[in-house]
Residue, then its C-alpha position, 0 to 999 in steps of 0.5 A: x754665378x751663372x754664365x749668360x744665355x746665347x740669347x743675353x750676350x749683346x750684339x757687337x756691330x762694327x761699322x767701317x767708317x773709312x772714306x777711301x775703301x780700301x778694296x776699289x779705291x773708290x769714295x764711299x758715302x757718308x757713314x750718317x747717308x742712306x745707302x745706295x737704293x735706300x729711299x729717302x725719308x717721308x718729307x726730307x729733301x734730296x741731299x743735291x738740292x738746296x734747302x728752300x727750293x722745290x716745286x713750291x719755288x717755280x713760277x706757275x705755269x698758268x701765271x706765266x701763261x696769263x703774262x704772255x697773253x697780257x703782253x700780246x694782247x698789248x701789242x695788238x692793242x698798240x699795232x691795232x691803235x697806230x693802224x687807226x691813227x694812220x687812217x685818221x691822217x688819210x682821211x683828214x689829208x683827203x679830205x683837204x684835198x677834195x676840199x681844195x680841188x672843189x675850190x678850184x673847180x669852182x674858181x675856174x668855172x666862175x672865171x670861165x663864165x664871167x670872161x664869157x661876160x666881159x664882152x657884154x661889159x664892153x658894150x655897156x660901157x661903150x654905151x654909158x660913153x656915148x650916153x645911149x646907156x638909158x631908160x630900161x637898157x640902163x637899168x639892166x646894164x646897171x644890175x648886171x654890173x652889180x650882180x657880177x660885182x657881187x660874185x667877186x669880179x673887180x675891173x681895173x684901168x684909169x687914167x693917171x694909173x702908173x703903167x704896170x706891163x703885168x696889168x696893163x696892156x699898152x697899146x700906144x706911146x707918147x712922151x708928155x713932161x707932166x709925168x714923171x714915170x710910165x703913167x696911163x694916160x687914156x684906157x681903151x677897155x678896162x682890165x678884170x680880175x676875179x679876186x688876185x686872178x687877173x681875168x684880162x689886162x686893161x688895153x692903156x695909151x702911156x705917156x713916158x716922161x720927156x727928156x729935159x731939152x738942152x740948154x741953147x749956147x746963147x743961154x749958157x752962163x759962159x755966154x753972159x760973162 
């Protein structure tokens, strides 16, 4: 029986399989990991990162920059709609205003041509009072009258009125036992309003009730016993 060749004896490989080295102390790697400096296999995961995470795994940074813009876009969209809300309110509370102070422009100058006019009335009804109110200047009292009526001029102020210091002017007192309270009882010019403003108060004569006269002793019922 022949010895074997060199080239035939089996290779004997001894693998120190300790964790703790014995010469530094230190820990040394798995007997099963790669080396230090060995690079790891095509398409194995590094041993410090867990299975199921990787580039593959992370948000796309063009999906997150589309979610930025979207939510800026809203915001503009919000800011930009509360801006034209606002300016609608302005507008529409202008726009009353202006309505408003026209109305009233116009109320004055309406009330300040008809008391330029009140006058003229005055003469009128003097005139239909002692009856000279006739033929064609009646006719044109008659017209002006109405017209006025017609732009919203009201006249108050008769006889038997109750006295009202707020709408009558009263210009004389007298005690009378016909009435029961303050009570007008002659109008020397008539009052004018135009609407609930009042333009002038009527010019009145009152007549306050009269006090009760007292009783005489011989009319007394002590005296008939």
């Amino acid at each position: 029986m022949t010895a074997p060749t060199p080239e035939e004896e089996p290779k004997v490989v001894v693998r120190d399989r300790r964790r703790i080295d014995p010469e530094t102390g230190e820990v040394r790697q798995s007997a099963d990991a790669p080396a230090v400096g060995d690079t790891p296999a095509a398409g194995a995961a590094p041993a410090d990162e867990p299975a199921g995470t990787g580039p593959a795994d992370e948000p796309s940074p063009s999906v997150d920059g589309a979610s930025a813009d979207h939510v800026k876009l809203q915001l503009e969209l919000t800011e930009r709609t509360a801006d034209l809300q606002r300016i609608t309110a302005e507008y529409a509370n202008y726009r009353r205003r202006v309505e408003r102070d026209r109305a009233v422009a116009a109320d004055q100058a309406t009330a300040a041509v008809l008391t330029a006019l009140l006058p003229v009335l005055d003469d009128i009804d003097r005139a239909r009072a002692h009856g000279d109110l006739t033929g064609a200047f009646a006719a044109v009292g008659e017209q002006l009258t109405a017209s006025l009526h017609r732009v919203g001029l009201v006249s108050f102020g008769a006889a038997g009125d109750v006295f009202d210091p707020v709408w009558h002017e009263a210009v004389l007192h007298t005690e009378s036992p016909d009435v029961t309270q303050p009570t007008c009882v002659d109008v020397m010019r008539r009052g004018y309003a135009l609407g609930e403003r009042m333009l002038r108060p009527a010019m009145v004569a009152v007549a306050d009730p009269a006090d009760p006269a007292p009783e005489t002793a011989a009319g007394s019922p002590s005296d008939t016993e």
